[in-house]
C-alpha positions as CSV (number, residue, x, y, z in Angstrom):
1,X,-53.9,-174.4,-68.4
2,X,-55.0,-170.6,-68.9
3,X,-53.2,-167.3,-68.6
4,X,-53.2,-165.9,-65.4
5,X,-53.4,-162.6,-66.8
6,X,-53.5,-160.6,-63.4
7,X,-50.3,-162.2,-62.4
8,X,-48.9,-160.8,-66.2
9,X,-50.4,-157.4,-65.6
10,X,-48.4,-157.6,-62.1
11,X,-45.0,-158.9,-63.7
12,X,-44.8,-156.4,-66.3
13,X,-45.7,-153.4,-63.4
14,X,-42.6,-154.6,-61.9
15,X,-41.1,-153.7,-65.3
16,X,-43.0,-150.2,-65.8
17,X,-41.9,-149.3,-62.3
18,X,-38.3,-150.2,-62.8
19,X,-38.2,-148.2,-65.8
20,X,-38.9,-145.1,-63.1
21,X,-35.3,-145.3,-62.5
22,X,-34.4,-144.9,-66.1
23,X,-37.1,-142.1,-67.0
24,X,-36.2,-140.0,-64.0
25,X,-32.7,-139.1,-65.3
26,X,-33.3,-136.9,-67.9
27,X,-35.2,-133.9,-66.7
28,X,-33.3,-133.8,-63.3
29,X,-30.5,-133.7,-64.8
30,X,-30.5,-129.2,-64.6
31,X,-31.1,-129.5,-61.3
32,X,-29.0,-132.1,-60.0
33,X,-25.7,-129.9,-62.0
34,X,-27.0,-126.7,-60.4
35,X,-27.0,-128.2,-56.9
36,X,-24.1,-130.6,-56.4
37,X,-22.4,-128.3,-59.5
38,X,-22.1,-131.9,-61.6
39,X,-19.7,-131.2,-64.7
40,X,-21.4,-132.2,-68.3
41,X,-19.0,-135.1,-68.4
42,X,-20.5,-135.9,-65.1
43,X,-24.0,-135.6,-66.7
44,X,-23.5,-137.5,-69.2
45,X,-22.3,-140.5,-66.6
46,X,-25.0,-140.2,-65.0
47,X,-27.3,-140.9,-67.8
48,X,-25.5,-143.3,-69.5
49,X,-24.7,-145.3,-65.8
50,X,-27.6,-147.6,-66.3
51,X,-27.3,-148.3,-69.7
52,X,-23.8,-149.1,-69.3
53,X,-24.7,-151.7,-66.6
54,X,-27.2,-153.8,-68.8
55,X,-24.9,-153.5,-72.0
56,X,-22.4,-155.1,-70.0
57,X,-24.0,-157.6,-68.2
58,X,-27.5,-158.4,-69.5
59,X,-26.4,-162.0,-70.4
60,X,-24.7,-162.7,-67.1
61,X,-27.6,-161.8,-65.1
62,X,-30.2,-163.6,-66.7
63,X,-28.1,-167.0,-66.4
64,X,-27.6,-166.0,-62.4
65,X,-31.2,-165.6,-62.8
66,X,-31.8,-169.3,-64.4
67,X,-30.1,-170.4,-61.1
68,X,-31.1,-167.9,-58.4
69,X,-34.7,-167.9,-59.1
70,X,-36.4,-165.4,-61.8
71,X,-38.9,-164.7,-59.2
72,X,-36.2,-163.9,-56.4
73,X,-34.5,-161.7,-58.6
74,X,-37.6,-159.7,-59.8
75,X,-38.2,-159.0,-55.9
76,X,-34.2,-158.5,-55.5
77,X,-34.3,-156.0,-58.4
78,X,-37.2,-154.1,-57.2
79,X,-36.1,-153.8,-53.9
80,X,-32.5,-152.5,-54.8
81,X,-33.7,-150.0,-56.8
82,X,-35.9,-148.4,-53.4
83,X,-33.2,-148.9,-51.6
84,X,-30.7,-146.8,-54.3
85,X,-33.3,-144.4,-54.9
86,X,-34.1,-143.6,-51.2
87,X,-30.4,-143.5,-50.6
88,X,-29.5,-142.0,-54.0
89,X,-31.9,-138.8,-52.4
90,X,-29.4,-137.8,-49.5
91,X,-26.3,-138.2,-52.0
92,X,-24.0,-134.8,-51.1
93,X,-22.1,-135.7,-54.1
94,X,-22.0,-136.6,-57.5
95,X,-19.7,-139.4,-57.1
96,X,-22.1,-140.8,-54.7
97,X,-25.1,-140.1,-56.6
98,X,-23.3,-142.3,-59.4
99,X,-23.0,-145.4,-56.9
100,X,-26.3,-145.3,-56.4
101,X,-27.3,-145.2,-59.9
102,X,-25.0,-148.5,-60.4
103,X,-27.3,-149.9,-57.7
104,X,-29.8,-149.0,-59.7
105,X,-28.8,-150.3,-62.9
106,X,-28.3,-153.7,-61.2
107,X,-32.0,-153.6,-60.1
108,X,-33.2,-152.2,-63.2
109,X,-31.6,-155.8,-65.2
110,X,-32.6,-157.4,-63.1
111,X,-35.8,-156.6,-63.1
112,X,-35.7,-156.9,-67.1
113,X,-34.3,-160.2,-68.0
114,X,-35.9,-162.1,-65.3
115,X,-39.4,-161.1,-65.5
116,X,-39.7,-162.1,-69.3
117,X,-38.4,-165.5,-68.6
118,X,-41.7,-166.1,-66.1
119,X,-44.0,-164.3,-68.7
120,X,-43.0,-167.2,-71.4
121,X,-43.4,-169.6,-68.6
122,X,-46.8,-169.0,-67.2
123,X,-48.4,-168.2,-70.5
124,X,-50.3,-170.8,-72.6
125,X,-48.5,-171.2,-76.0
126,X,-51.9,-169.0,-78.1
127,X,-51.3,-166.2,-75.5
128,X,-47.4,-166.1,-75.1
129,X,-47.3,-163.4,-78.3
130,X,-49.4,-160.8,-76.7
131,X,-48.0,-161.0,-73.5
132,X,-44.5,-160.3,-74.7
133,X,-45.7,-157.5,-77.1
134,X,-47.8,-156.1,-73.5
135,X,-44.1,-156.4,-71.7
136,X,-42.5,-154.3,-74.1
137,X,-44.3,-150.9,-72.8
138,X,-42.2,-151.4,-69.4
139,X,-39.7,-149.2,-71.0
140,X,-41.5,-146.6,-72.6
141,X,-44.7,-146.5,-70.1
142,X,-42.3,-146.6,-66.8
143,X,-39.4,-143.9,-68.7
144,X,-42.2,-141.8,-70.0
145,X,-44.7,-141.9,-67.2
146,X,-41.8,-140.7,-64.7
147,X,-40.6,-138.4,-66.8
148,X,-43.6,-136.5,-66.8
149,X,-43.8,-136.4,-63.3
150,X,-39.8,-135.4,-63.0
151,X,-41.4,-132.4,-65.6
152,X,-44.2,-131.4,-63.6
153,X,-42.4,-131.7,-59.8
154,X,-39.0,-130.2,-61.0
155,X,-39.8,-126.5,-61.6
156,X,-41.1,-126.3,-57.8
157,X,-38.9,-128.8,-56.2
158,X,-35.2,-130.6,-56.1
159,X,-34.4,-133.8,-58.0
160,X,-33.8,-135.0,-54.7
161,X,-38.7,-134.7,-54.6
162,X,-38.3,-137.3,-57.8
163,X,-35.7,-140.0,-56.0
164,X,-37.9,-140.1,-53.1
165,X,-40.8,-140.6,-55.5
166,X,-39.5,-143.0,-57.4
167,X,-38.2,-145.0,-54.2
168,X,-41.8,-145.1,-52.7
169,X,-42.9,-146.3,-56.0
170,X,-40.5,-149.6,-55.8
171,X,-41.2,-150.2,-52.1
172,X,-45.1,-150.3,-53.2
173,X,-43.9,-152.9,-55.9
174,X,-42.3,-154.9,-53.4
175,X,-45.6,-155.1,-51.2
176,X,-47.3,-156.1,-54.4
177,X,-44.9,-158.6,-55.5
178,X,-44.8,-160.6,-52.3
179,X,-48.6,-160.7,-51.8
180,X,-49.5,-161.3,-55.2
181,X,-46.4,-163.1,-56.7
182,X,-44.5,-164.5,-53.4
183,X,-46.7,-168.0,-53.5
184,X,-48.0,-168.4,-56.9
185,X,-47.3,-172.0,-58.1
186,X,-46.8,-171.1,-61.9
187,X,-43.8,-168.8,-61.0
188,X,-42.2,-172.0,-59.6
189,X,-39.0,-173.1,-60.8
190,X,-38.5,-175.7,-63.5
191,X,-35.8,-178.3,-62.5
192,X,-33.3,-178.3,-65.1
193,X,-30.1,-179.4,-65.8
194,X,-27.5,-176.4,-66.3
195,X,-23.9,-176.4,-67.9
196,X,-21.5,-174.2,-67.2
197,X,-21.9,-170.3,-67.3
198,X,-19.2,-169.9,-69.4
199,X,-20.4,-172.8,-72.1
200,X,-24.0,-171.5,-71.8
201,X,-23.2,-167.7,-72.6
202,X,-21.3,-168.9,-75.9
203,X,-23.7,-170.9,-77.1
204,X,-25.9,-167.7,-76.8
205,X,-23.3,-165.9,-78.3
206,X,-22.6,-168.1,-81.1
207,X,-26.7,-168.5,-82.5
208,X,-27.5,-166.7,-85.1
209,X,-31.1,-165.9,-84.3
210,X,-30.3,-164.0,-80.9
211,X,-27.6,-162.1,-82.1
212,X,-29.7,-161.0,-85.2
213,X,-32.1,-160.1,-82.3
214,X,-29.7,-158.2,-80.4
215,X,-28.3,-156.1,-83.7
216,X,-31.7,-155.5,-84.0
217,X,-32.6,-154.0,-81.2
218,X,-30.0,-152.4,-80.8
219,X,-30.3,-150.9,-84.1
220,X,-33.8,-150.0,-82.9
221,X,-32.6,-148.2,-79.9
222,X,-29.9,-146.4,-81.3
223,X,-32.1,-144.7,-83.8
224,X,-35.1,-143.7,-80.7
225,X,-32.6,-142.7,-78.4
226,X,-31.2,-140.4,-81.6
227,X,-34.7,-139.3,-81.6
228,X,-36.2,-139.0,-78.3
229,X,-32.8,-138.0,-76.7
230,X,-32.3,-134.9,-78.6
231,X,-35.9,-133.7,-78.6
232,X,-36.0,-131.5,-76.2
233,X,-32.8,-129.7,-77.4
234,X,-34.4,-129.1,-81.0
235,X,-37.5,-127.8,-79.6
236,X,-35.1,-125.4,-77.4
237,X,-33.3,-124.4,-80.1
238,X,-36.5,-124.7,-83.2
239,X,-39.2,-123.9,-80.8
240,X,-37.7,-121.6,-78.4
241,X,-40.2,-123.8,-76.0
242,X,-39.3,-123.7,-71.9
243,X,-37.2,-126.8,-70.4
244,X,-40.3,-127.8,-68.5
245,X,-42.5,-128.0,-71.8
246,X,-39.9,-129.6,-73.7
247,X,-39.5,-132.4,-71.2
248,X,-43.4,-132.8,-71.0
249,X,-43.6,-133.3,-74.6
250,X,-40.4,-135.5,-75.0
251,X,-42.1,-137.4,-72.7
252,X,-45.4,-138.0,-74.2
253,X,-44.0,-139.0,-77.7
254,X,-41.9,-141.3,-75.7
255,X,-44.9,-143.1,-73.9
256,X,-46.9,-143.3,-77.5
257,X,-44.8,-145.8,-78.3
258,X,-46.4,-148.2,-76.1
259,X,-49.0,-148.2,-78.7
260,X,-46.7,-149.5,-81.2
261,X,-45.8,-152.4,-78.8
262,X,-49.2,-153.1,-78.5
263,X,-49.9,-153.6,-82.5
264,X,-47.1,-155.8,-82.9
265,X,-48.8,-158.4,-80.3
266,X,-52.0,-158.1,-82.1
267,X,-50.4,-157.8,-85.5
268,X,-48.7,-161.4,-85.3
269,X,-51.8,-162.8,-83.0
270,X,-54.1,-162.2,-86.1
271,X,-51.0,-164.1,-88.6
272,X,-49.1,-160.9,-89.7
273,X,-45.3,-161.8,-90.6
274,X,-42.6,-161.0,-88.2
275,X,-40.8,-160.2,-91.3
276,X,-43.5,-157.8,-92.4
277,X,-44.2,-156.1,-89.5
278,X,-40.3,-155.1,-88.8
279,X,-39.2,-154.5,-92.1
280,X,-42.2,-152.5,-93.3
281,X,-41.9,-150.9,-89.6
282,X,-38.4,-149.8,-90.4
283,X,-38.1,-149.3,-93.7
284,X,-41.0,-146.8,-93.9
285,X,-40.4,-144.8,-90.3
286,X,-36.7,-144.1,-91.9
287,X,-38.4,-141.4,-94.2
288,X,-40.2,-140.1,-91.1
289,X,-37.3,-140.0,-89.0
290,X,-35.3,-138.6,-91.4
291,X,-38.1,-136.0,-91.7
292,X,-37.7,-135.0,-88.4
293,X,-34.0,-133.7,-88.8
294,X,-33.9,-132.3,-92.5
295,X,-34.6,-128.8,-93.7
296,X,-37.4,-127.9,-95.3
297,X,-39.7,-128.9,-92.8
298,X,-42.1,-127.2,-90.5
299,X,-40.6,-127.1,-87.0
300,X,-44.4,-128.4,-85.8
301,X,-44.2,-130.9,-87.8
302,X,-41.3,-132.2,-87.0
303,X,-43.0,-132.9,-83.1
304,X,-45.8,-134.5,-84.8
305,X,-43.0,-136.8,-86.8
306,X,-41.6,-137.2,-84.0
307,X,-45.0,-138.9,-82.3
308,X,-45.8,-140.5,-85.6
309,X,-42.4,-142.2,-85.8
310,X,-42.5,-143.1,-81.7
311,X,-45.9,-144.4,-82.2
312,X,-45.2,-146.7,-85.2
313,X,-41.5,-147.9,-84.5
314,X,-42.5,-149.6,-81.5
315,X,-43.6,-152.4,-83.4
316,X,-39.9,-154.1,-83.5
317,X,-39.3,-154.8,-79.7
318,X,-42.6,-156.4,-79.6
319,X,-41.9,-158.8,-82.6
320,X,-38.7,-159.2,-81.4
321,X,-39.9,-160.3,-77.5
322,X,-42.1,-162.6,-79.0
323,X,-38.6,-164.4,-81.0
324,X,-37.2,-165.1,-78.4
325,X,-38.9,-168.5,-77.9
326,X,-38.7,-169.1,-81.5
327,X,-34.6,-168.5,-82.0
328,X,-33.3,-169.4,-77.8
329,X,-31.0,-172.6,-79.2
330,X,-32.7,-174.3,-76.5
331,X,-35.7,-173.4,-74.1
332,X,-33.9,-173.5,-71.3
333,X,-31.8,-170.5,-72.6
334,X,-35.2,-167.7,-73.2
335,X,-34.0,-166.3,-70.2
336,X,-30.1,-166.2,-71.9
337,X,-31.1,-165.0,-74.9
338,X,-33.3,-161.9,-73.5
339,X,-30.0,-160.9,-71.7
340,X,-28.6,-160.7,-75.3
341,X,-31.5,-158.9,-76.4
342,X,-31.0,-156.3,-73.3
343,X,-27.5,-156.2,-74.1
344,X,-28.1,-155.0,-77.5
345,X,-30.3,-152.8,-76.7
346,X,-28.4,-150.9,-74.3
347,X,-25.5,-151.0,-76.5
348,X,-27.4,-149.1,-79.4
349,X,-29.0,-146.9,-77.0
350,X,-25.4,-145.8,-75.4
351,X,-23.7,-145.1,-79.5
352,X,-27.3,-143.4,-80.5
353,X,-26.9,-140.3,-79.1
354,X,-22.9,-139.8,-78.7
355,X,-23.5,-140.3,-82.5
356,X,-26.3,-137.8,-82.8
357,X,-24.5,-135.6,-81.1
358,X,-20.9,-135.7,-83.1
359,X,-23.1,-135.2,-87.0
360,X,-25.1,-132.7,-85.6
361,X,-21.7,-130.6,-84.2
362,X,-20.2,-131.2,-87.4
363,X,-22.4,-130.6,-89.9
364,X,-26.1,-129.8,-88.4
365,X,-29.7,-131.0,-87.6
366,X,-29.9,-132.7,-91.0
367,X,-26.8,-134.8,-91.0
368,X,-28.4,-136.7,-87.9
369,X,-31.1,-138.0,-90.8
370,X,-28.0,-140.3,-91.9
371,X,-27.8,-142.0,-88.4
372,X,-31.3,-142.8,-88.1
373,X,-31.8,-144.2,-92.2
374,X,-28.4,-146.4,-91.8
375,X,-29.3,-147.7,-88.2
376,X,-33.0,-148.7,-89.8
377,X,-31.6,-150.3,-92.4
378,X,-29.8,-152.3,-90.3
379,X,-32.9,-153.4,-88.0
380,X,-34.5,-154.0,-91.7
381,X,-31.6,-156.7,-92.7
382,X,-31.3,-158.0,-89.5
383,X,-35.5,-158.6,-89.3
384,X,-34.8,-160.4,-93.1
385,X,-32.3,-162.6,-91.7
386,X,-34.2,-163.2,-88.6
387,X,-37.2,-164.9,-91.0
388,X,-34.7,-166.3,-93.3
389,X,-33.5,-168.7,-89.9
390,X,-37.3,-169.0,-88.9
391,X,-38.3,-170.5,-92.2
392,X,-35.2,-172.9,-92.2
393,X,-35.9,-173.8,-88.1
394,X,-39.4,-174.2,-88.7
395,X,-39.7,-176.0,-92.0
396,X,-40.4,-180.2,-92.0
């Protein structure tokens, strides 16, 4: 058996281009308050809807995945984001608007936890690490990549431009998916005996290596999000830079960290620790994070922390992807166990900037430094206890 590594290179598309629906938030956000005269509250529901979604039901969705079909729901996913997009263009209010973008969030998941499970299926064993760390870039590629477009069509053009766009980019992944994905064999579905939802989610629930995986990430997202979310409003207020300019360069150090994602793949391909790699990721990138928010330092360099710390951190989702088939309590529950990881993920992304926010109104830039160094450490002790279970699973 071989990798069918145009069939990977499709899968995790479908990923990248789900992500459109998370990156294209952000920088319409201006223009979609000045036109349907959205409220900040409403703003902030609007950029949290999708995140919300996933924290909630990550977990759910990949077990309705185990027994739909991962490669129905990857199609489903895809095509319910067009479909919310296109009609998410002609919303003539906010509330609607926020519908849609539940529509979306559904898509987006399930786009998420269903296309890892076929990634660990169709790979051989040797390659399954580098086509996990390759997946991980959906977020920040996808987010990134359309928020640089949102940047560059926004100044000229409605939000309403970059929902449209966005839609015709998931109606072109649909086309894709069902010529090159519809009647591949390997994407078949493997006969196997389920238990109850109920029973399956707790024994998720209850292992210790996917819930370390989950406080992981999650510690992992809370502290980008801290980051990446508030960059644009310290360049405003550091910088004095335009909206459009912040949003371009918010966007690129987001999209560096698909370089990170990359090295963890080759790091553990060429016998590099997963202990190593996450706790030597977060342990040092806590000083440069921290760096980014403290006094004392050059407002330029801060941006170029910024990209170093991006570029770096992105080394933990792609050791953590690659766990998954190491800690799941059974093999049959990869695709269960990635819900957990989504899950956790969201959750940390959704407290990371609330967070940020709250230190920084009460005390300042600088006090955001504790956020980031506390959530680190936690990503730190939860990547110990994550090779502590590894050695104990593993050894004769």
């Amino acid at each position: 058996m071989r990798t069918p590594w145009p069939l990977v290179g499709l899968l995790v598309a479908a990923g990248v281009v789900a992500a459109f629906h998370v990156g294209k938030m952000p920088p319409s956000i201006p223009s979609i308050r000045e036109e349907l005269d959205a409220s900040l509250r409403q703003a902030g529901w609007l950029l949290s809807t999708i995140n919300l979604v996933t924290a909630l039901g990550g977990m759910a969705i990949a077990l309705t995945a185990d027994r739909f079909g991962h490669r129905r729901l990857v199609l489903l996913g895809t095509g319910l984001c067009a479909l919310a997009s296109l009609f998410g263009a002609f919303a003539g209010s906010v509330d609607l608007l926020l519908v849609t973008r539940v529509v979306e969030g559904l898509g987006f998941i399930a786009v998420a936890v269903a296309a890892p499970t076929l990634l660990l299926r169709i790979c051989t064993p040797a390659s399954q690490r580098i086509a996990m760390a390759i997946w991980t870039t959906y977020m920040p590629a996808g987010a990134g990549t359309m928020m640089l477009i949102a940047a560059m069509i926004l100044p000229g053009a409605s939000w309403r431009i970059v929902w449209l766009v966005a839609s015709a980019a998931s109606v072109l992944m649909v086309v894709a998916l069902l010529i090159g994905a519809l009647r591949r064999r390997e994407l078949d579905p493997v006969p196997v005996a389920h238990r109850p939802v109920l029973g399956e989610m707790k024994e998720v629930a209850t292992s210790g290596g996917p819930l370390a995986i989950a406080l992981c990430f999650g510690a992992y997202s809370c502290c980008w999000f801290a980051v990446v979310g508030f960059l644009p409003t310290l360049q405003i207020d550091r910088l004095g830079v335009s909206t459009s300019t912040a949003a371009i360069v918010t966007a690129l150090v987001a999209m560096v960290n698909v370089t990170g994602n990359l090295s963890a793949g080759w790091l553990l391909h060429h016998g590099v620790p997963r202990v190593v790699v996450i706790v030597g990721a977060a342990v040092s990138m806590s000083f440069c994070a921290a760096g980014i928010f403290v006094d004392g330092v050059p407002d330029v360099l801060r941006l170029v922390l910024a990209g170093i710390y991006s570029a770096v951190i992105g080394v933990i989702p792609g050791s953590l992807f690659t766990a998954i088939p190491v800690h799941a309590p059974r093999p049959q529950l990869a695709g269960a166990a990635t819900g957990l990881l989504m899950q956790g993920s969201n959750i940390g992304s959704l407290m990371g900037p609330p967070i940020t926010g709250a230190l920084v109104a009460a005390a300042g830039w600088p006090s955001a430094a504790w956020l980031t160094s506390i959530a680190l450490g936690v990503a730190a002790a939860a990547g110990l206890f994550l090779h502590w279970r590894e050695k104990r699973k593993l050894s004769p």
